[in-house]
C-alpha positions as a Markdown table, in Angstrom:
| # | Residue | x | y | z |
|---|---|---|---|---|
| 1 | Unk | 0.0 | 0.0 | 0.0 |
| 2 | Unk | 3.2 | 2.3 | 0.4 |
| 3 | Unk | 5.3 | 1.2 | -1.3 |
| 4 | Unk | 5.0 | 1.4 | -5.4 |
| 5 | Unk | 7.8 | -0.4 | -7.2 |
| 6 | Unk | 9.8 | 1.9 | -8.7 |
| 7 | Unk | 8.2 | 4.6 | -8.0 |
| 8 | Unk | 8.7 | 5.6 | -4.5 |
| 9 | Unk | 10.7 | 2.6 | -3.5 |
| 10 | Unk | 11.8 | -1.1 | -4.4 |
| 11 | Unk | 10.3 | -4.3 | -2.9 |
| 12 | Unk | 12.2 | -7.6 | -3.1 |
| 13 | Unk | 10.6 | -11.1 | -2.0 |
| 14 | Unk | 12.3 | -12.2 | 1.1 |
| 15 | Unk | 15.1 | -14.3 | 0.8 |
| 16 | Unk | 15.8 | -13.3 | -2.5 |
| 17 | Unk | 19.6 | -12.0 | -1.7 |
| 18 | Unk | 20.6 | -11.3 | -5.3 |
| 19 | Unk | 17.5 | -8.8 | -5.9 |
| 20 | Unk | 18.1 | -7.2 | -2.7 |
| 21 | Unk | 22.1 | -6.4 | -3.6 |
| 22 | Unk | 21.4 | -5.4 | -6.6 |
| 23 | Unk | 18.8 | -2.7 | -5.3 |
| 24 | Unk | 21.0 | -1.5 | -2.7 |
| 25 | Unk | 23.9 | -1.2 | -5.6 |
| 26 | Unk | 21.6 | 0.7 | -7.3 |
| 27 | Unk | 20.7 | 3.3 | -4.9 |
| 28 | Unk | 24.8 | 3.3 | -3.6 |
| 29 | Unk | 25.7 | 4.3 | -7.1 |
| 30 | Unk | 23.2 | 6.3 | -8.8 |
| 31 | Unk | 22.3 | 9.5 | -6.2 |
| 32 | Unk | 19.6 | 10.8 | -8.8 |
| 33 | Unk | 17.8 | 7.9 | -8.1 |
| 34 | Unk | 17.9 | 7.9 | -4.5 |
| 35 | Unk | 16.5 | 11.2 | -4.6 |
| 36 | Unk | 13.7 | 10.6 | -7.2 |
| 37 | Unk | 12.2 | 7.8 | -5.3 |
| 38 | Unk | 12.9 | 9.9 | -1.9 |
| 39 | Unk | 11.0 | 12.7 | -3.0 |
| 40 | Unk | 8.1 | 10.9 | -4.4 |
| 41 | Unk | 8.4 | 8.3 | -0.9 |
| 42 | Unk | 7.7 | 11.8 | 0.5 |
| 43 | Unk | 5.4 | 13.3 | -1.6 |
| 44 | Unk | 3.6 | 9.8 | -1.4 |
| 45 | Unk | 3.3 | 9.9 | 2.8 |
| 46 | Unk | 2.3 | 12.7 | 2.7 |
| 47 | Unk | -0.8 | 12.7 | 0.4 |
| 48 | Unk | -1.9 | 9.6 | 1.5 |
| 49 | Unk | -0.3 | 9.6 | 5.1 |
| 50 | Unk | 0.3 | 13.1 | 6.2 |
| 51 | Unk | -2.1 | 14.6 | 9.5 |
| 52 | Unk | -4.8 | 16.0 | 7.3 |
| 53 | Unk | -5.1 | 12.8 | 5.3 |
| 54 | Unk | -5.5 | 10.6 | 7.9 |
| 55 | Unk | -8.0 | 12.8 | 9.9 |
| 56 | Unk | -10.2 | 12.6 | 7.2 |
| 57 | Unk | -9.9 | 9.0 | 6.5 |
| 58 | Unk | -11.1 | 8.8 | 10.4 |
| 59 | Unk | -13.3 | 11.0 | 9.7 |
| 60 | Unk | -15.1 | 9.2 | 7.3 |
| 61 | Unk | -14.7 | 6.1 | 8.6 |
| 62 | Unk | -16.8 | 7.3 | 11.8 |
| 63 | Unk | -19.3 | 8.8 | 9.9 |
| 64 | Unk | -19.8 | 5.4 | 7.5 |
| 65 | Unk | -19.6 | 3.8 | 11.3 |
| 66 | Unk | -22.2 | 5.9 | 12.8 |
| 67 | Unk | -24.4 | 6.2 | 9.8 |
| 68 | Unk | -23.8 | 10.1 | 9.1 |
């Protein structure tokens, strides 16, 4: 859910050793990568993550809950 392959991050399957290196090889050597999928890990949390989104997702959920 918060992490989008490629975009924002990388996701390996556990155990696989090889994927994993070679992730962390590219994000060692290529610092324009590391900062395009910083910035849109950030810009991702906090659309979807941030105080005011999650107030009104709890907002809506008790109002669905309560029948508002």
């Amino acid at each position: 859910e918060i992490i989008h392959e490629g975009e924002n991050g990388y996701l390996c399957q556990p155990g696989d050793v090889e994927a994993l290196a070679q992730r962390v090889e590219a994000l060692v050597n290529r610092p324009e990568l590391r900062a395009a999928l910083s910035s849109a890990a950030k810009n991702w949390d906090l659309k979807e993550f941030g105080f005011f989104a999650m107030a009104e997702q709890s907002s809506h959920l008790y109002r669905e809950l309560c029948g508002f």
